[in-house]
C-alpha positions in Angstrom: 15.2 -5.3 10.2 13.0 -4.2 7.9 12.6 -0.5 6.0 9.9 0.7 4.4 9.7 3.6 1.4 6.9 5.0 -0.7 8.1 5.6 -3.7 5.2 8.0 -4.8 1.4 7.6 -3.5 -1.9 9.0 -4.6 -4.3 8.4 -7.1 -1.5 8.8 -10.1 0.8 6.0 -9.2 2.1 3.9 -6.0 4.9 1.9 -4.9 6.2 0.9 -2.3 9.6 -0.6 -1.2 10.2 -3.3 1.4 14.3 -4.0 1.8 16.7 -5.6 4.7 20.1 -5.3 3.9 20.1 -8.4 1.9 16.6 -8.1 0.2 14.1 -5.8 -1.7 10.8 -6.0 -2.8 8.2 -3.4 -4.2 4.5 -3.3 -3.3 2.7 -2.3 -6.8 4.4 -0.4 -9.2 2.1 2.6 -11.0 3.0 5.2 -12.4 6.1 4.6 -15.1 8.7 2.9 -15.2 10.8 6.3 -15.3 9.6 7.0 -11.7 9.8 4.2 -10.3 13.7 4.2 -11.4 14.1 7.8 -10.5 12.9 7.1 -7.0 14.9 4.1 -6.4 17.7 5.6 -7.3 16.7 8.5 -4.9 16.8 5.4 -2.7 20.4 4.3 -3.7 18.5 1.4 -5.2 18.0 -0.1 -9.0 15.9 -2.3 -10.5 18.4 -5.2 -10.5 18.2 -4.5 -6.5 14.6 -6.0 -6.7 14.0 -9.5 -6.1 10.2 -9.6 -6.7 7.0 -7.4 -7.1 3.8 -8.2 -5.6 0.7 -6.6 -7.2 -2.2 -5.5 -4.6 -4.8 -5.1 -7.5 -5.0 -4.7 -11.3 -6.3 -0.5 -11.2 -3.5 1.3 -13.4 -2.2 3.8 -10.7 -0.7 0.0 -8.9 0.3 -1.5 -11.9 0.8 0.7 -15.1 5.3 0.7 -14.8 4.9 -3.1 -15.3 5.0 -3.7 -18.6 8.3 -1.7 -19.5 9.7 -2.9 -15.9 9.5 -6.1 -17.6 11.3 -5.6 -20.8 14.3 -3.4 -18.8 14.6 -7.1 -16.3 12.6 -9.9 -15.5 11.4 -9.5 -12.5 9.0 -12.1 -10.9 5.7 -10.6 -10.5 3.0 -12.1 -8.0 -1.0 -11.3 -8.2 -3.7 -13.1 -7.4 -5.8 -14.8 -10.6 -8.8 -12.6 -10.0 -6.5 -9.7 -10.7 -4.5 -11.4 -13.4 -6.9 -11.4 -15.4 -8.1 -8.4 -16.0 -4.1 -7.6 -15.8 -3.8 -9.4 -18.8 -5.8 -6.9 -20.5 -3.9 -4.5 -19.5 -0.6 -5.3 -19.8 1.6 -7.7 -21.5 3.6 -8.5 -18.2 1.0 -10.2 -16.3 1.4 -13.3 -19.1 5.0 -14.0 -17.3 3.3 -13.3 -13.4 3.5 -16.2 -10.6 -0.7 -16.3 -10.3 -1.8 -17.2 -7.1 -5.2 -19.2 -6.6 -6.0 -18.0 -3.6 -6.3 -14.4 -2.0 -4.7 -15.6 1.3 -1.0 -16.9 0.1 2.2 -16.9 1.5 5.6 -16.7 -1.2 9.1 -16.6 0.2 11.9 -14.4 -1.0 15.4 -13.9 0.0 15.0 -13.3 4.0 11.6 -12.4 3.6 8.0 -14.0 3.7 5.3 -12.3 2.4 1.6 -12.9 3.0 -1.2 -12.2 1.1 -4.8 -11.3 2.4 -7.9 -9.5 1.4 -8.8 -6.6 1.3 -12.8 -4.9 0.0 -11.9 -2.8 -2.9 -14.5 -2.5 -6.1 -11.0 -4.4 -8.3 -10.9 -7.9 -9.3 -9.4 -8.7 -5.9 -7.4 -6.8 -4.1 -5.0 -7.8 -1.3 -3.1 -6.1 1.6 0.7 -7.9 2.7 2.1 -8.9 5.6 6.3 -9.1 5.3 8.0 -11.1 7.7 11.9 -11.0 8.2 13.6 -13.7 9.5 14.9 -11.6 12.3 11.2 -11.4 13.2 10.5 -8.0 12.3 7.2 -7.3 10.8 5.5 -4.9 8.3 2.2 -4.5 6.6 0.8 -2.5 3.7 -3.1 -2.1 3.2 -4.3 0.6 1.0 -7.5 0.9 -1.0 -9.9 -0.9 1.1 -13.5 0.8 1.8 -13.3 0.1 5.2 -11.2 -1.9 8.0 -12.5 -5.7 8.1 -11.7 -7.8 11.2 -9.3 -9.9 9.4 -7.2 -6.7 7.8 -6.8 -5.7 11.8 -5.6 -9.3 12.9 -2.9 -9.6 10.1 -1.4 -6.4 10.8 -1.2 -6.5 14.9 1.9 -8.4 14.7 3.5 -5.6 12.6 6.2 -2.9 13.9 5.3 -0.4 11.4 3.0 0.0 8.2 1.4 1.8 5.3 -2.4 2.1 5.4 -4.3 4.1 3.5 -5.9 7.9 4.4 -7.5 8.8 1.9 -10.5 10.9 2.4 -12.0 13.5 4.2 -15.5 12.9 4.1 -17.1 16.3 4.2 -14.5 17.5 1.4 -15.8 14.2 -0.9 -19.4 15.3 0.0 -18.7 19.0 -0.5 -16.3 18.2 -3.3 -16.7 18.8 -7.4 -16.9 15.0 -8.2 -19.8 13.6 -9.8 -22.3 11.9 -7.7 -21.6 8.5 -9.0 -18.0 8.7 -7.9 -18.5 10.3 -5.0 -20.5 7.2 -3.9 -18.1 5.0 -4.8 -15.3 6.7 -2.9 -17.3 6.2 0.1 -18.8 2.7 -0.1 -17.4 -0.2 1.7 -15.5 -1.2 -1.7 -14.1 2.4 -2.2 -11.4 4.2 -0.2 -10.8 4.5 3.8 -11.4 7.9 5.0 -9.0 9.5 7.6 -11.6 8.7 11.0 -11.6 5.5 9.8 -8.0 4.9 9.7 -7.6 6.7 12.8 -9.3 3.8 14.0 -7.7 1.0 12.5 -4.2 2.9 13.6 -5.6 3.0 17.7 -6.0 -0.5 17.3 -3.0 -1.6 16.0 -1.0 0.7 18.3 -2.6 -0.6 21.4 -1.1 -3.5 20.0 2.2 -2.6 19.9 2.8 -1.0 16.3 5.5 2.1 16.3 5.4 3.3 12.7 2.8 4.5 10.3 3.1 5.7 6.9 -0.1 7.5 6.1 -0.6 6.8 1.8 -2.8 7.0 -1.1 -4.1 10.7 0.3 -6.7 11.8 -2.3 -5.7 14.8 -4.1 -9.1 16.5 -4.4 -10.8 15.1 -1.3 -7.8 15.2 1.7 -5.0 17.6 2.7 -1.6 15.9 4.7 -2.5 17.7 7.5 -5.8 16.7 7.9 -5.1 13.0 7.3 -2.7 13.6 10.1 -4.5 15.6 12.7 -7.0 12.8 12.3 -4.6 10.2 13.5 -2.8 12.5 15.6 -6.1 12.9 17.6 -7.1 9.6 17.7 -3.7 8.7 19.2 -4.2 11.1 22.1 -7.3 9.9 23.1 -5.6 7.1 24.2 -2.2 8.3 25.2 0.3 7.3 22.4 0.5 10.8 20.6 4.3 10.9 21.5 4.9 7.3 21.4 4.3 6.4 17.6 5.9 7.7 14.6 3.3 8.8 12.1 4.6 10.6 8.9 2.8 11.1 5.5 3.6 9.9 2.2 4.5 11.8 -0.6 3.0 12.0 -3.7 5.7 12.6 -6.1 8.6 11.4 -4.6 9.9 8.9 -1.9 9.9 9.2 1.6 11.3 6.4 4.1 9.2 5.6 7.6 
C-alpha cells in the first residue's frame, strides 16, 4: 500500500512523500534542504531512505532544497527537458537529472511506477504524477494547474487517494492586496486552481471511487483551510459522499500524513 505525506505546502516550499514499506520517493523538493530533513525525520525517514525525486516544474518553492540535497547524497532526480532547462539556471543539480523528452513518461523505481503527465501552469512545463504500486494501489499528485483539463481527471480516476491543489478563494484574490498583474495570473488557466474548482475535480474523482484527499498549495494571502475545506466539504454533500471520503488539509510548515 501506498502512504502519502506533505512535507510542507504553500507558496514557500513543497514536498511531498510517496513510500510503501520497501520504497520512498518525494514529489518536488522546495524550500531547504534543512526542512525537508527536519520533516522526514518527523517522518522517521532520511534522505538515504529516498530512492528518487521527481520535479513537477522548475518555480523555486518545488525545487530550491535540490542543489544541497545533491551534495548531502546523490539522489536521481527526474524532470522533464522543458523544465530542465530553465533548472539549470537555477541550480547546479539539474546538470546530474534523468531529463525526460516527453511530458507524458513513465520511470520505475523499487515497487513503484510513476507516470508523468501534464499539467497548464505559466512554468516551462509542468507535470502532475500518477504512482502505481505493485499491489495495485494508486496515488496521484496535481498541484499548480490553472484549471482541471480532461486528461488531469482520467489519470487520476484510478487513484485511492491524492494531493490536488486548493489554492484560492476567488473573491479573497479579487478583493485581496496583490497587484493587478498577479492577481490575473493567479486566476488564468495557467495560474492556480481555486477551491470551487477543485471541489469539482474532487466530485469527479470520488464518484469514481477515490477515498483520500490531501487539500495542498493553499495560498497564504488569498485562502483560509477552512474555506478550502468547506468548499470540498460542500461539494461532496451534494452528491452524498460527505462521510464517505477522507479529506484533510495540508500543512504549511510541517508534515502531515493522508
Amino acid at each position: 500500500m501506498i502512504e502519502i505525506s506533505t512535507l510542507f505546502s504553500g507558496s514557500s516550499g513543497n514536498s511531498t512523500l510517496i513510500r510503501t514499506e520497501s520504497c520512498a520517493i518525494l514529489i518536488d523538493a522546495g524550500r531547504n534542504c534543512k526542512a525537508v530533513c527536519e520533516a522526514l525525520h518527523k517522518l522517521g525517514m532520511t534522505l538515504d531512505d529516498i530512492r528518487a525525486v521527481f520535479v513537477t516544474h522548475e518555480h523555486s518553492d518545488h525545487i530550491s532544497a535540490l542543489d544541497v540535497m545533491m551534495r548531502k547524497r546523490a539522489i536521481p532526480i527526474h524532470v522533464t527537458e522543458p523544465s530542465s532547462r530553465e533548472l539549470c539556471k537555477k541550480a547546479s543539480a539539474a546538470q546530474c537529472a534523468v531529463i525526460h523528452k516527453e511530458l507524458c513518461f513513465t520511470e520505475r523505481v523499487g515497487d513503484l511506477t510513476v507516470t508523468a503527465f501534464p499539467l497548464p501552469h505559466d512554468s516551462a512545463a509542468n507535470v502532475g504524477y500518477v504512482i502505481t504500486c505493485d499491489d495495485g494501489d494508486c496515488a496521484g499528485v496535481a498541484t499548480d494547474m490553472g484549471y482541471p483539463t480532461q486528461l488531469c481527471f482520467e489519470r487520476l480516476r484510478c487513484c485511492r487517494q491524492a494531493v490536488l491543489e486548493a489554492n484560492h478563494d476567488p473573491g479573497m484574490v479579487k478583493n485581496g492586496p496583490y497587484p493587478r498583474a498577479l492577481k490575473e495570473r493567479i486566476l488564468s488557466r495557467g495560474g492556480h486552481l481555486s477551491n470551487s474548482d477543485c471541489a469539482q475535480l474532487i466530485m469527479g474523482l470520488c464518484e469514481c471511487g477515490m477515498e483520500k484527499i490531501m487539500l495542498a498549495h493553499l495560498s497564504l494571502d488569498n485562502n483560509t483551510p477552512d474555506k478550502a475545506r468547506e468548499a470540498v466539504s460542500e461539494g461532496l454533500s451534494s452528491i452524498g459522499l460527505d462521510d464517505k471520503v477522507t479529506v484533510k488539509v495540508a500543512w504549511r510548515d510541517g508534515p502531515r500524513t493522508l
